[in-house]
NULUMMI-281633 format. One record per residue (C-alpha): y, x, z negated; residue in one letter. Coordinates in Angstrom, 1 decimal, decimal comma, padded with zeros to 4 digits. Example, Ala and Ser with C-alpha at 12.3 -4.5 7.8 and 13.67 -1.06 7.14 Angstrom:
! residues 2
<rec><c2>-004,5</c2><c1>012,3</c1><c3>-007,8</c3><aa>A</aa></rec>
<rec><c2>-001,1</c2><c1>013,7</c1><c3>-007,1</c3><aa>S</aa></rec>
This chain:
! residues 251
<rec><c2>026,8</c2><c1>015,0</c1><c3>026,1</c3><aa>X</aa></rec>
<rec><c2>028,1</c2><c1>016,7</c1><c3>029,3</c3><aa>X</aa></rec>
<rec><c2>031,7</c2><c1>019,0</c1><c3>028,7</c3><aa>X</aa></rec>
<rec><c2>033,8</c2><c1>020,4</c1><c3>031,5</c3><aa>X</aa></rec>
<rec><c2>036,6</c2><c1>022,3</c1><c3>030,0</c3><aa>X</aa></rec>
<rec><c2>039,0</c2><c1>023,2</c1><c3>032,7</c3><aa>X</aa></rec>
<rec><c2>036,7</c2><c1>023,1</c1><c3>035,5</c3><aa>X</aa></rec>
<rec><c2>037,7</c2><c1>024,3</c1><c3>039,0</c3><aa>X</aa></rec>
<rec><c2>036,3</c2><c1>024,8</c1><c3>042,2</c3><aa>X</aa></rec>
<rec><c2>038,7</c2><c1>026,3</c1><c3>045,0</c3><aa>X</aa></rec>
<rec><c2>037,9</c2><c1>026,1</c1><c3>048,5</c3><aa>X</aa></rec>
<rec><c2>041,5</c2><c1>026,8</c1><c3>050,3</c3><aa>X</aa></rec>
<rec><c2>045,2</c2><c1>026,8</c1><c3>049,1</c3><aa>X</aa></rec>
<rec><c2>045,2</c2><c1>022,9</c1><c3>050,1</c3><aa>X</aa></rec>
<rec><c2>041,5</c2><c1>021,7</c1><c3>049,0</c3><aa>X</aa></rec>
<rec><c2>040,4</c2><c1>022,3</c1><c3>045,3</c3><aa>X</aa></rec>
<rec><c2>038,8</c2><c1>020,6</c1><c3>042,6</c3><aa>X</aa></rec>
<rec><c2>039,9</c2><c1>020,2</c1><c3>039,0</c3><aa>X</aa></rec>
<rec><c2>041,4</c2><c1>021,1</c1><c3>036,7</c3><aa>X</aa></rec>
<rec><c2>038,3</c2><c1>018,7</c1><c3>035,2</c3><aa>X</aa></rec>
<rec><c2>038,6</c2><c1>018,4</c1><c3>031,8</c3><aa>X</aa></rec>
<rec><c2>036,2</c2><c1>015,6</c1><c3>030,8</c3><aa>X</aa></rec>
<rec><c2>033,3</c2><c1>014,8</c1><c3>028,0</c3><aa>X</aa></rec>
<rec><c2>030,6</c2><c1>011,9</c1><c3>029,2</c3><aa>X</aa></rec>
<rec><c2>029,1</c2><c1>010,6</c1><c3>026,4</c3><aa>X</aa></rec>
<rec><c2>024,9</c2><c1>011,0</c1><c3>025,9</c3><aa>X</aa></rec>
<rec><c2>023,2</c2><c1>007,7</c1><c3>026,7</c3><aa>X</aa></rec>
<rec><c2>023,9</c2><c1>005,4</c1><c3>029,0</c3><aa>X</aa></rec>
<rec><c2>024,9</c2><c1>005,4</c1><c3>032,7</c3><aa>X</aa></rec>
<rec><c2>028,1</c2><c1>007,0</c1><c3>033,7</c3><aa>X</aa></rec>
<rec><c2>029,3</c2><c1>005,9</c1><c3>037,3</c3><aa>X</aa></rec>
<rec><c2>031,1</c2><c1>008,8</c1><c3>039,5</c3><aa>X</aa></rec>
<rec><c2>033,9</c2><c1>006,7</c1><c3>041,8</c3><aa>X</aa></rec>
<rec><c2>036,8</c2><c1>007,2</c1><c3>044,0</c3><aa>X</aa></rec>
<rec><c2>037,5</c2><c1>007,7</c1><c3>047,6</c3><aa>X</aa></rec>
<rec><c2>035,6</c2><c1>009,7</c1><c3>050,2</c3><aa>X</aa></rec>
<rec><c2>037,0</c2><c1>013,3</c1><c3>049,5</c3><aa>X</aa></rec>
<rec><c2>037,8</c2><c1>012,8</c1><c3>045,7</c3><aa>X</aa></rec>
<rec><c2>035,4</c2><c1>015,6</c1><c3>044,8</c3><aa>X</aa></rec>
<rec><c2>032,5</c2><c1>013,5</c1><c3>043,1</c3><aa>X</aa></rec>
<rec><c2>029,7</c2><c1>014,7</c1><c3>044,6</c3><aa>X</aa></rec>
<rec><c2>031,0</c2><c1>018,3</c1><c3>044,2</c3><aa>X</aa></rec>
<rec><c2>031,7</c2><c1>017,7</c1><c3>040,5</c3><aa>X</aa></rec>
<rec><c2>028,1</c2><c1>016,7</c1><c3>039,8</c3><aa>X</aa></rec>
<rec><c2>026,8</c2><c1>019,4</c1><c3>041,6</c3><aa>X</aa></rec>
<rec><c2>028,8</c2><c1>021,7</c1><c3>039,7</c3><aa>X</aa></rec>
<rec><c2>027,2</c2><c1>020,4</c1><c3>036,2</c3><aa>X</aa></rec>
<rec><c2>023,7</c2><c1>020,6</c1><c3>037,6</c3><aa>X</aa></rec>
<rec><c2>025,0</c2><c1>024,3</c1><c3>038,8</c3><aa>X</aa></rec>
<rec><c2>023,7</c2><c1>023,8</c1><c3>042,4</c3><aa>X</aa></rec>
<rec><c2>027,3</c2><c1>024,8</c1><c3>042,9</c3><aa>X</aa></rec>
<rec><c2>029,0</c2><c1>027,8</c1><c3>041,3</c3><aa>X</aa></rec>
<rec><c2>032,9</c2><c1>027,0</c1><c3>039,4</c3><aa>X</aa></rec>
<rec><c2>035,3</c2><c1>029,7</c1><c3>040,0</c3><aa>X</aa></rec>
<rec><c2>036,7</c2><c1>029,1</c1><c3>035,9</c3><aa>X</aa></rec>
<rec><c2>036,6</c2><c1>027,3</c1><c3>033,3</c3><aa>X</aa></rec>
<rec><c2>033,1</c2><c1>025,7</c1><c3>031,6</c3><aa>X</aa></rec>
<rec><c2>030,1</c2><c1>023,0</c1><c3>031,6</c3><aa>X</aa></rec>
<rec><c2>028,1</c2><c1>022,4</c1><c3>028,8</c3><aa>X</aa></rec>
<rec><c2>025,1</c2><c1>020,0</c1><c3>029,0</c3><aa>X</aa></rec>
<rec><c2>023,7</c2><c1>018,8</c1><c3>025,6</c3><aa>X</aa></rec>
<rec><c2>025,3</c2><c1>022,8</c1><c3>024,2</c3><aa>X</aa></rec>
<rec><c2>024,2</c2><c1>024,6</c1><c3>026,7</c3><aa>X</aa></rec>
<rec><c2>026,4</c2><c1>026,4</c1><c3>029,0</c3><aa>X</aa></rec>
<rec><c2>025,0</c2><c1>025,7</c1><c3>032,9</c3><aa>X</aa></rec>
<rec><c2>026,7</c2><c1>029,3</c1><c3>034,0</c3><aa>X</aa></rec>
<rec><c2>025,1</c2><c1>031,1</c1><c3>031,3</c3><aa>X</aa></rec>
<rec><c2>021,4</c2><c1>029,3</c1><c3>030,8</c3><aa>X</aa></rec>
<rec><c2>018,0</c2><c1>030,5</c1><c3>032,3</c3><aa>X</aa></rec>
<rec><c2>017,2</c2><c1>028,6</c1><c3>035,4</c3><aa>X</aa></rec>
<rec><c2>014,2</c2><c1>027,6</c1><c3>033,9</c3><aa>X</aa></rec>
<rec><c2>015,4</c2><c1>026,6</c1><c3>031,0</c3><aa>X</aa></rec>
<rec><c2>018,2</c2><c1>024,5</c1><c3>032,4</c3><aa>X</aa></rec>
<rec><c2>015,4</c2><c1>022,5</c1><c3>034,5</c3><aa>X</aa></rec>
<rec><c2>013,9</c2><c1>021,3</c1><c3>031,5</c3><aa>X</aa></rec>
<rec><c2>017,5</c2><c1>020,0</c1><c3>030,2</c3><aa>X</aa></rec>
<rec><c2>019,3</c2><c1>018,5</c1><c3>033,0</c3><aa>X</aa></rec>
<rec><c2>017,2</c2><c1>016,9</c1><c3>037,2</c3><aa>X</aa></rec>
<rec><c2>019,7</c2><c1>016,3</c1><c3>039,8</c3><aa>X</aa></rec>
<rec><c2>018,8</c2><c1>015,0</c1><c3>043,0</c3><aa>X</aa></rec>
<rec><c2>020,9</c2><c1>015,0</c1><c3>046,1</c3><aa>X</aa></rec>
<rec><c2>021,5</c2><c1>013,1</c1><c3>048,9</c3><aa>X</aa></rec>
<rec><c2>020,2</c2><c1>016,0</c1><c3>051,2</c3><aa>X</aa></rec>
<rec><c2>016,4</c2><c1>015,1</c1><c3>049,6</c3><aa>X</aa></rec>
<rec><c2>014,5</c2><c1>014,8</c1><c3>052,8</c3><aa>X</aa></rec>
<rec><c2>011,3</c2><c1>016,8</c1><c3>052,7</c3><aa>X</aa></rec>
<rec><c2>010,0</c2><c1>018,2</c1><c3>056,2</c3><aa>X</aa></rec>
<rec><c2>006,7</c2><c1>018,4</c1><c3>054,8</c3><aa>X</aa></rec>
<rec><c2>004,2</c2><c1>015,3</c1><c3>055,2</c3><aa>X</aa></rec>
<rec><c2>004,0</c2><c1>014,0</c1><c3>051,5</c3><aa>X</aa></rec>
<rec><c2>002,1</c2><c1>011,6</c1><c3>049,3</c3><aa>X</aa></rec>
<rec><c2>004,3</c2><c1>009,9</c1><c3>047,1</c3><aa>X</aa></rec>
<rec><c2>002,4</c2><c1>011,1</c1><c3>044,5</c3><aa>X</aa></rec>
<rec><c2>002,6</c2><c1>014,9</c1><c3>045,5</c3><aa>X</aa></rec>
<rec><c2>006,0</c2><c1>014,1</c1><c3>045,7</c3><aa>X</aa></rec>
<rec><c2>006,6</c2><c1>012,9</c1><c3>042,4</c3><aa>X</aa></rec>
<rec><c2>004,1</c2><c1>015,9</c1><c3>041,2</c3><aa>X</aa></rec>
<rec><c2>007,2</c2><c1>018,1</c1><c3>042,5</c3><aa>X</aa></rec>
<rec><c2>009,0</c2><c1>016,7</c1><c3>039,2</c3><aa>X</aa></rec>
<rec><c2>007,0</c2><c1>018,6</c1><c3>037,0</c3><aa>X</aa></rec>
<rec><c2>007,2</c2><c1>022,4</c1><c3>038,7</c3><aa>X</aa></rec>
<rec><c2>009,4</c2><c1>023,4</c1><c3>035,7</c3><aa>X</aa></rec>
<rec><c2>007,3</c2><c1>023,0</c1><c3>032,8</c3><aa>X</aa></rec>
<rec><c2>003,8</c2><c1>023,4</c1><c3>035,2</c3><aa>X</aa></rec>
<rec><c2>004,6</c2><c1>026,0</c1><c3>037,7</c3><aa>X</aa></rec>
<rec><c2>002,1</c2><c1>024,0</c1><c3>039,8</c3><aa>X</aa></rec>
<rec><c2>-000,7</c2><c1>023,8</c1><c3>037,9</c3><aa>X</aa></rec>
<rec><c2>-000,7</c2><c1>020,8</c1><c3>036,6</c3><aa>X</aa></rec>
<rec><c2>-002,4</c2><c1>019,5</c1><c3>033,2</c3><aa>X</aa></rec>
<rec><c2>-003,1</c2><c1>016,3</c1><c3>032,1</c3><aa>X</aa></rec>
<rec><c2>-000,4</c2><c1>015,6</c1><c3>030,4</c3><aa>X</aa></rec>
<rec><c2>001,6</c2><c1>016,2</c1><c3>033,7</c3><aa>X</aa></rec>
<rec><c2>-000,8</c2><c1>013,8</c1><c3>035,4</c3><aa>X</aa></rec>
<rec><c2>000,1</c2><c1>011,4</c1><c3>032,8</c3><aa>X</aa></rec>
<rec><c2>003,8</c2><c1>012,1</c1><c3>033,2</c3><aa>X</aa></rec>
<rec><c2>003,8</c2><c1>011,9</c1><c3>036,7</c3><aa>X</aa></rec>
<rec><c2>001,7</c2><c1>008,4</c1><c3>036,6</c3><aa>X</aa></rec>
<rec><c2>004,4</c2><c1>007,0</c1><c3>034,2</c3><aa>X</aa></rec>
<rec><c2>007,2</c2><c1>007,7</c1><c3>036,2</c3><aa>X</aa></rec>
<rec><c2>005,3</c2><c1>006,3</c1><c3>039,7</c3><aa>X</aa></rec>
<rec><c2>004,7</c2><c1>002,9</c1><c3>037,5</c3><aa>X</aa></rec>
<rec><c2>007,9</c2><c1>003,0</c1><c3>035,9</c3><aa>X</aa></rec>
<rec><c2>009,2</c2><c1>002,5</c1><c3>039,6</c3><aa>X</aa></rec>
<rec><c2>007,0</c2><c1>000,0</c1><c3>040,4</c3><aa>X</aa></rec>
<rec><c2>005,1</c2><c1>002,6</c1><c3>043,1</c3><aa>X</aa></rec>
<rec><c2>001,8</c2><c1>002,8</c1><c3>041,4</c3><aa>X</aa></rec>
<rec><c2>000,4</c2><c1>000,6</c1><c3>045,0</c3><aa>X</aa></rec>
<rec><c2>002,3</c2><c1>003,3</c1><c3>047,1</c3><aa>X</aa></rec>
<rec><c2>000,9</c2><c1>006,2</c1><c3>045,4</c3><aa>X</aa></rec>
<rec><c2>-001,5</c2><c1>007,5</c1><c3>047,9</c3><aa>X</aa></rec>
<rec><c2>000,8</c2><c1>006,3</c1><c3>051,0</c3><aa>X</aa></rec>
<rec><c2>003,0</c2><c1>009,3</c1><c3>052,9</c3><aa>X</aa></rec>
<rec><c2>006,7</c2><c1>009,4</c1><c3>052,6</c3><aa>X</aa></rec>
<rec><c2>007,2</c2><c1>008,6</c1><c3>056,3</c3><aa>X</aa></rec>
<rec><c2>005,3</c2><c1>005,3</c1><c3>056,0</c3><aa>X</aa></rec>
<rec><c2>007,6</c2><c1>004,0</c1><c3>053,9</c3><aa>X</aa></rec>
<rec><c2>010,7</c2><c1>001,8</c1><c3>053,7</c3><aa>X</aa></rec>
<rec><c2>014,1</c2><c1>003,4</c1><c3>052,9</c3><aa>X</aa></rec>
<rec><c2>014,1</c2><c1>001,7</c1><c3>049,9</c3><aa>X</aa></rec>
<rec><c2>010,9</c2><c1>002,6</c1><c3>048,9</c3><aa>X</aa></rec>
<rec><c2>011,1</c2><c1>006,1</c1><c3>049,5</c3><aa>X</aa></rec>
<rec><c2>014,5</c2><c1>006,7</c1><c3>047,2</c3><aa>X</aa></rec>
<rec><c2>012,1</c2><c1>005,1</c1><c3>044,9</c3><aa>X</aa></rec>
<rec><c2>009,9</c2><c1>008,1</c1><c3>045,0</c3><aa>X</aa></rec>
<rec><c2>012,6</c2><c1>010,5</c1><c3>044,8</c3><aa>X</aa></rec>
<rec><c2>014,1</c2><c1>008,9</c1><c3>041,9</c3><aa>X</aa></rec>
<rec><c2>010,7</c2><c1>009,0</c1><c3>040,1</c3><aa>X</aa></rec>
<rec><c2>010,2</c2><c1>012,3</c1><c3>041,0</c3><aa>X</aa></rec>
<rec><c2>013,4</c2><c1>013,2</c1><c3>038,7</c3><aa>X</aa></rec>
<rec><c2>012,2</c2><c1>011,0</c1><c3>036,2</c3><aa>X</aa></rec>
<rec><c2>009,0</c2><c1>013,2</c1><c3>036,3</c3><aa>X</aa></rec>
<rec><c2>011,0</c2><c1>016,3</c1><c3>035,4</c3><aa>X</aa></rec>
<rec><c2>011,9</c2><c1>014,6</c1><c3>032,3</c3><aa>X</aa></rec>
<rec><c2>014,7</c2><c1>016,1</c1><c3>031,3</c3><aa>X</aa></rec>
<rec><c2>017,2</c2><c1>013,9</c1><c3>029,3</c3><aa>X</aa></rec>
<rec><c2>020,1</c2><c1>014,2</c1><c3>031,8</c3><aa>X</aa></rec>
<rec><c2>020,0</c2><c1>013,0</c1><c3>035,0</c3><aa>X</aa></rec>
<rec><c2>022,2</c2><c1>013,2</c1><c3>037,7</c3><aa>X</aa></rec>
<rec><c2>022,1</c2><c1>011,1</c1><c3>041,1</c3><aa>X</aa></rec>
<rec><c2>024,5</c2><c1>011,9</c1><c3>044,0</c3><aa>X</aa></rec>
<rec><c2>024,3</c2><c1>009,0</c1><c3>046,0</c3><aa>X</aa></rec>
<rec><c2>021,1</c2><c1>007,4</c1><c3>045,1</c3><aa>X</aa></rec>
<rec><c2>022,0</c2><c1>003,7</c1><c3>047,2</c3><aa>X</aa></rec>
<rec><c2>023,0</c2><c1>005,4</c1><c3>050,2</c3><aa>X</aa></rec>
<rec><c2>021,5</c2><c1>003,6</c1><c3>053,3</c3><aa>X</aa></rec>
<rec><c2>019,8</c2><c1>001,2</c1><c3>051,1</c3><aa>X</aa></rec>
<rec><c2>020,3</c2><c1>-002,7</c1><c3>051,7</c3><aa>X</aa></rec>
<rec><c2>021,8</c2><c1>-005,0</c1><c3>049,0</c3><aa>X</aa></rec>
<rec><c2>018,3</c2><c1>-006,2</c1><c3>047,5</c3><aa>X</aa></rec>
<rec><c2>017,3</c2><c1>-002,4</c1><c3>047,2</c3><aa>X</aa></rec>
<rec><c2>020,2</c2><c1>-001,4</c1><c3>045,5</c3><aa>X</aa></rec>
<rec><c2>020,4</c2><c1>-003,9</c1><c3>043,2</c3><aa>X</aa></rec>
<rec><c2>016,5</c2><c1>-003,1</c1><c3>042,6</c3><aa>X</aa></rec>
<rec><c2>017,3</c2><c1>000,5</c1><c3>041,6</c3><aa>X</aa></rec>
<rec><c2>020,1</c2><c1>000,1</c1><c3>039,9</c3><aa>X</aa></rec>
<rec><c2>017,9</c2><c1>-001,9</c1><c3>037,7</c3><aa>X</aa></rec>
<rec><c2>015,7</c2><c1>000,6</c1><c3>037,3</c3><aa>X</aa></rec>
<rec><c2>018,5</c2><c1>002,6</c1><c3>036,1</c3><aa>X</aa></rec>
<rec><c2>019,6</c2><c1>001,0</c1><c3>033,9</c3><aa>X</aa></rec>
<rec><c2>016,2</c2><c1>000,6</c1><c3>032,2</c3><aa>X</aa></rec>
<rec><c2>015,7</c2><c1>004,5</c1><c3>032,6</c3><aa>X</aa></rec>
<rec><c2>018,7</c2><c1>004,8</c1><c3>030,8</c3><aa>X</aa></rec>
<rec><c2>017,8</c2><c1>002,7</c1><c3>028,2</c3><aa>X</aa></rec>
<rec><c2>013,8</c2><c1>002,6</c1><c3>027,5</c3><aa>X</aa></rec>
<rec><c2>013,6</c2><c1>006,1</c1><c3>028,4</c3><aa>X</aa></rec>
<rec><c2>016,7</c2><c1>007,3</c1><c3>026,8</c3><aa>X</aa></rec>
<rec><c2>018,0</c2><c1>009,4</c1><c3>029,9</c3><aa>X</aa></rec>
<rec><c2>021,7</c2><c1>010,0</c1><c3>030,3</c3><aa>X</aa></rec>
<rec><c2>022,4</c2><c1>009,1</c1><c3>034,1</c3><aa>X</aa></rec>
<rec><c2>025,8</c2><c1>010,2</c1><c3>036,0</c3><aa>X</aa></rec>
<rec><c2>025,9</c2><c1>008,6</c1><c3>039,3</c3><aa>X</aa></rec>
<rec><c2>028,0</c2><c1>008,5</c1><c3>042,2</c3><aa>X</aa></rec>
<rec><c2>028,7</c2><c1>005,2</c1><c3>043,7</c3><aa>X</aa></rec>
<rec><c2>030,6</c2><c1>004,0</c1><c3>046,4</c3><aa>X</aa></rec>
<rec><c2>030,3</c2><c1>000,6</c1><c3>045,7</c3><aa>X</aa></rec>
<rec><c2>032,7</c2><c1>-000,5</c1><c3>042,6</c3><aa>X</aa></rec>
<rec><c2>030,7</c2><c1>-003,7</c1><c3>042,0</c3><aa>X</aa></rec>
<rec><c2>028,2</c2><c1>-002,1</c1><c3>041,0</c3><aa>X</aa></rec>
<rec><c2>029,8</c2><c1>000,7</c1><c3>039,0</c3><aa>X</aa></rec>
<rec><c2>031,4</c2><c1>-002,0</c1><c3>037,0</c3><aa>X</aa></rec>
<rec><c2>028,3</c2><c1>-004,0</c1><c3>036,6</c3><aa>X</aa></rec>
<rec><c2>025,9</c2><c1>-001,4</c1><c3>035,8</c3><aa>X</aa></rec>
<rec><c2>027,7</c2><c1>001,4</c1><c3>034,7</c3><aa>X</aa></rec>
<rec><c2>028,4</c2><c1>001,9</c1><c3>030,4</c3><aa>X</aa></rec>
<rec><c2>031,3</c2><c1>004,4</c1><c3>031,8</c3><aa>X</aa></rec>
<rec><c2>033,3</c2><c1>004,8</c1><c3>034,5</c3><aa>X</aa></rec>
<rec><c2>034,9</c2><c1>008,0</c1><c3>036,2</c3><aa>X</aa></rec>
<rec><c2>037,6</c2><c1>007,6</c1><c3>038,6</c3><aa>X</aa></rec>
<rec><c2>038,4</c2><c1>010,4</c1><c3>040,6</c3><aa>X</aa></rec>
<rec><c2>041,2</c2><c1>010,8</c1><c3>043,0</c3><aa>X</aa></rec>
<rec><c2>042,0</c2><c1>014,2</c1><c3>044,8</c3><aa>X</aa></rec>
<rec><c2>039,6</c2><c1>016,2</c1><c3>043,3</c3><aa>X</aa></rec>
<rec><c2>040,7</c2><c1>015,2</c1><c3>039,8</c3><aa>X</aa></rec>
<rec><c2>039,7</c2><c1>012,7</c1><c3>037,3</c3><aa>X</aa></rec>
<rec><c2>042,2</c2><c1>010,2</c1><c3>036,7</c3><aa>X</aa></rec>
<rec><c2>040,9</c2><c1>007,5</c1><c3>034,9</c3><aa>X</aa></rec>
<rec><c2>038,1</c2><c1>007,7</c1><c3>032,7</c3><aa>X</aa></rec>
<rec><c2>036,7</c2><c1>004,3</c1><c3>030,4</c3><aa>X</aa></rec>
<rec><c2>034,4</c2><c1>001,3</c1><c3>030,2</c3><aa>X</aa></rec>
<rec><c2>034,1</c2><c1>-001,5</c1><c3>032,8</c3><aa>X</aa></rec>
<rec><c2>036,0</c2><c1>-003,7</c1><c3>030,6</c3><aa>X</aa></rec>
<rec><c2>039,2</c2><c1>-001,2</c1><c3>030,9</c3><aa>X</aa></rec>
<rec><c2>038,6</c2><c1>000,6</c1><c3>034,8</c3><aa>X</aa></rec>
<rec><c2>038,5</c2><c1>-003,2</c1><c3>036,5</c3><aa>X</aa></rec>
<rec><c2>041,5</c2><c1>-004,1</c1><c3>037,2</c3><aa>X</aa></rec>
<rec><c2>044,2</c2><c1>-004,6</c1><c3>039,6</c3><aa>X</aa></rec>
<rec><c2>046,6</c2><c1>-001,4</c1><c3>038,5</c3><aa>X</aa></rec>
<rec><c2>043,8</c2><c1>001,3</c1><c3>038,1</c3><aa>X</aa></rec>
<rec><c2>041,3</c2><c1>000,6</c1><c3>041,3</c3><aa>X</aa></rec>
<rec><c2>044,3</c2><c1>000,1</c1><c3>043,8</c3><aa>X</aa></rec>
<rec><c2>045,8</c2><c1>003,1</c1><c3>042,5</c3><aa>X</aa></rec>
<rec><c2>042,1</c2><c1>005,0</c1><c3>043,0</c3><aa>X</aa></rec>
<rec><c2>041,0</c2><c1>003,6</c1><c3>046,5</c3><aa>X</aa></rec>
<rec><c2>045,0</c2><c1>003,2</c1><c3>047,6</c3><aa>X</aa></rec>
<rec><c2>044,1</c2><c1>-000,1</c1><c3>048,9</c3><aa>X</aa></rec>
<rec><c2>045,0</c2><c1>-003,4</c1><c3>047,3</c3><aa>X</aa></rec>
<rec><c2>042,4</c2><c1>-004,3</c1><c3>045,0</c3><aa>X</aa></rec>
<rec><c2>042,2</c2><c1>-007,7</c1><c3>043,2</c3><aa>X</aa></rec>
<rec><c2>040,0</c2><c1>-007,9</c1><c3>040,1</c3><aa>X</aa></rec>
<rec><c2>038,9</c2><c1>-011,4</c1><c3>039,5</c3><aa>X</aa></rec>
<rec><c2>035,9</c2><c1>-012,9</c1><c3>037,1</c3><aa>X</aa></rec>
<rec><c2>032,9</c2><c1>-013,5</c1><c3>038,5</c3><aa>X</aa></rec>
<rec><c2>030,1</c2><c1>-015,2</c1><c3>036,8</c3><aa>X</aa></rec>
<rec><c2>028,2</c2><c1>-012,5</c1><c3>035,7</c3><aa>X</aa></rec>
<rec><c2>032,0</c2><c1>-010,2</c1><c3>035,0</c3><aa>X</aa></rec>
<rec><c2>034,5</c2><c1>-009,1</c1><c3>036,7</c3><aa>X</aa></rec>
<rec><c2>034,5</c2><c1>-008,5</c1><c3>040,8</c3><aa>X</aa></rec>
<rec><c2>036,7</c2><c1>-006,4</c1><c3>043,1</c3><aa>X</aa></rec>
<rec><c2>037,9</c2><c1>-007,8</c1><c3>046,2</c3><aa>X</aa></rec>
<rec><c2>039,2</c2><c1>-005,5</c1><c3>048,8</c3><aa>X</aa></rec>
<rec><c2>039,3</c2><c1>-006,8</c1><c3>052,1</c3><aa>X</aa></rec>
């Protein structure tokens, strides 16, 4: 379980974030939406303490981000960014390798080689392995990063972003592979998403934000609809079924 009690982050007297007071259940993926501005990426950056609060407190699965050992912390919760481009010419496999730095220190054992080899295949890269980051597709490549988290294997995980730039047949293939993390592998994912489709088609939970505070915070089943997304976006928003559950439409 992740617990932000009271949870600010000030930047002027006119921008700020929180106060966030919010519990996301263990299990499951938890979808971060709202406009541009609303403070979700800053919010998850703040629980994987990439990002220092000015009061208030995070806990992830009991342990208090502002008070635990870095270390320690990287073996509890992985959060990958949307700045994740390596300069460096990289394997996919030396990438994913990254992934276990906490518990190896870069000396890796077999049991990280096995670790690393079940999160490449668990991605469906184990043909890409030996190919270089820069000789992949877009798709592909957030692929590698996202197995590279898995790699860290930590039973939180937090994604800012992870469809950015990706196509509609690429997102839909990792948010698949989400939501099978998230359940064969029994990771808690938090997510930021722009898209609400998909938030409310993958997601277990969904957190609306709106000015840098959460405003609405539930399943699907009770975020999709009319009142609480055009209220969010502030745009008209239209909730209707679709075949597979229910659509926005906001165009």
């Amino acid at each position: 379980m992740i617990t932000l009690n009271d949870v600010q982050k000030k930047y002027s007297s006119e921008v700020s974030i929180g106060p966030v007071t919010l519990q996301i259940p263990s299990g499951g993926i938890t979808a971060l939406v709202g406009p541009n501005g609303a403070g979700k990426s800053t919010m998850l950056t703040m629980v994987g303490r990439l990002l220092g609060i000015d009061s208030g407190s995070i806990e992830v699965a009991g342990y208090d981000v502002s008070k635990t050992n870095s270390k320690d912390l990287a073996k509890i919760v992985s959060i990958l960014r949307q700045e994740n481009h390596f300069v460096t010419r990289l394997t996919v496999r030396q990438l994913v390798g990254f992934g276990r730095y906490p518990h190896s220190k870069g000396r890796l054992t077999t049991a990280d080689e096995e670790i690393i080899s079940r999160s490449i295949d668990f991605l469906d890269l184990s043909e890409l392995e030996g190919r270089y980051l820069d000789e992949l597709s877009g798709g592909q490549r957030q692929r590698a990063y996202v197995a590279m988290v898995l790699a860290q294997d930590t039973d939180t995980v937090l994604l800012d972003e992870p469809l950015n730039n990706l196509d509609m047949k690429h997102s839909v293939i990792m948010m698949r592979h989400l939501k099978r993390a998230a359940a064969e592998l029994n990771r808690t994912i938090v997510i930021v998403l722009h898209d609400i489709n998909f938030a409310g088609h993958y997601a277990d939970y969904i957190c609306a934000m709106k000015q840098g505070k959460v405003v609405e915070f539930g399943t699907p089943e009770r975020i999709m609809c009319d009142e609480i997304l055009t209220d969010v976006f502030e745009t008209p928003v239209r909730v209707i079924a679709g075949p597979e559950g229910p659509l926005a439409v906001y165009y």
